[in-house]
Structure formats: C-alpha cells, structure tokens
C-alpha positions, 0 to 999 in steps of 0.5 A: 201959875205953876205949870208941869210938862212932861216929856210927851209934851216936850218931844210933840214938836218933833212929832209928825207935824201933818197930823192937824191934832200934833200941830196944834199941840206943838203949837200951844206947846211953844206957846206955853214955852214962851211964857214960861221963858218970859216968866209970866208962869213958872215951870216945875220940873223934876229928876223924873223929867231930867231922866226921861230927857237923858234916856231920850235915844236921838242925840239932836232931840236930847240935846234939845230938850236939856237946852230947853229945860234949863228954863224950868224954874224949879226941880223936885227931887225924888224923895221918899214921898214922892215914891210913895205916892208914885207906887200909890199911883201904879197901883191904879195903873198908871205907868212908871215915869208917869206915876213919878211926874204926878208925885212930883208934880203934887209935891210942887203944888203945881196947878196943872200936869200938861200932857199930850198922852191920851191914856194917861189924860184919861186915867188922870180924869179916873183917878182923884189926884192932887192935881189937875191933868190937861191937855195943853190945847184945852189948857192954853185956850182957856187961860189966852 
C-alpha cells in the first residue's frame, strides 16, 4: 500500500484538538504514521511536500514536520510531467500546491492522497483523477 499525505494531514495534530472532527483526524493521522514507521505501508512524498514544510511559518511546527518526513520512503521530484499534470489540474480549479501533490502523487502510483481540506476532497470526487482522495478517518477505518 502506497499512501501520500499532505501537509494538512501532516499539520491536523497541531490543530485545535476540541473540535471532535480534528481530534479523530489526528487520530488516524498517528495512527497511519505509525504504520508507515513500521513499515507495513509505504509513504510517497514529494518536492511539493518538502516545500510546503519548509514554507511552514512556526519554527517548532516545521522542525516537526521535517523530523517526521524523514520517514517517507520515497520522494517524487517534480519533473516536467508532473507540471504538466499540475496545470491540467488547476485548470479545473484545484489550488497550486494541491495540483503538484495530485501529480506527484499519480506519478508515484500511489494508491491514495489522504487529506483533511474538505474543498479539495470535494473537488478530487469532481474530477477523474489517477488516484483516489480520502480522508484519513474514512480511509483508516476501512483498512483496520
């Protein structure tokens, strides 16, 4: 099983965790972090997703979040085809950096872009993609 986060997924467990909704997500969050580090699945990360962390404001939180990415077990580098497929995807709306992880992720064959960003879960279920979006809650309690 190849899983891709992305950086909402990464930063829920720093979020208000007095929202029932965030706190299950942080959960499941752990929880898939967890067998990612035990390596029963494999985590596919990418440039996109060493920027964003590098772009994170908070010193604390982005010194978090390089520690924990150095558990990805592989990085796609953005390459011609992946820009390509980014613009194809902003072209039916999809934000930027969101458009660069898809492609990423469907270059990597991933078998599943987890997020916790509801417009981009809706708009992922919008659009044909080369890869299935979920959110990790739904996800998780469907593969425990």
């Amino acid at each position: 099983m190849k899983v891709y986060l992305d950086a909402c997924c990464l930063n829920r467990p720093f979020d208000d965790q007095s929202q029932d909704r965030i706190r299950l997500e942080s959960e499941a969050i752990i929880i898939i972090l967890n067998l990612l580090y035990k390596g029963e699945w494999k985590w596919i990360g990418s440039e996109a997703l060493e920027i964003e962390i590098e772009n994170t404001p908070n010193i604390e939180k982005r010194h978090y979040l390089k520690r924990i990415a150095n558990f990805v077990h592989k990085t796609r580098k953005i390459q011609d085809k992946e820009s390509i497929r980014a613009k194809q995807l902003e072209e039916v709306g999809f934000k930027s950096f969101d458009a660069m992880h898809i492609a990423c992720a469907e270059s990597e064959k991933a078998d599943v872009f987890l997020t916790t960003d509801d417009k981009l879960l809706k708009l992922g279920k919008r659009n044909k993609l080369n890869i299935d979006i979920a959110n990790p809650v739904l996800w998780l309690t469907k593969r425990l």
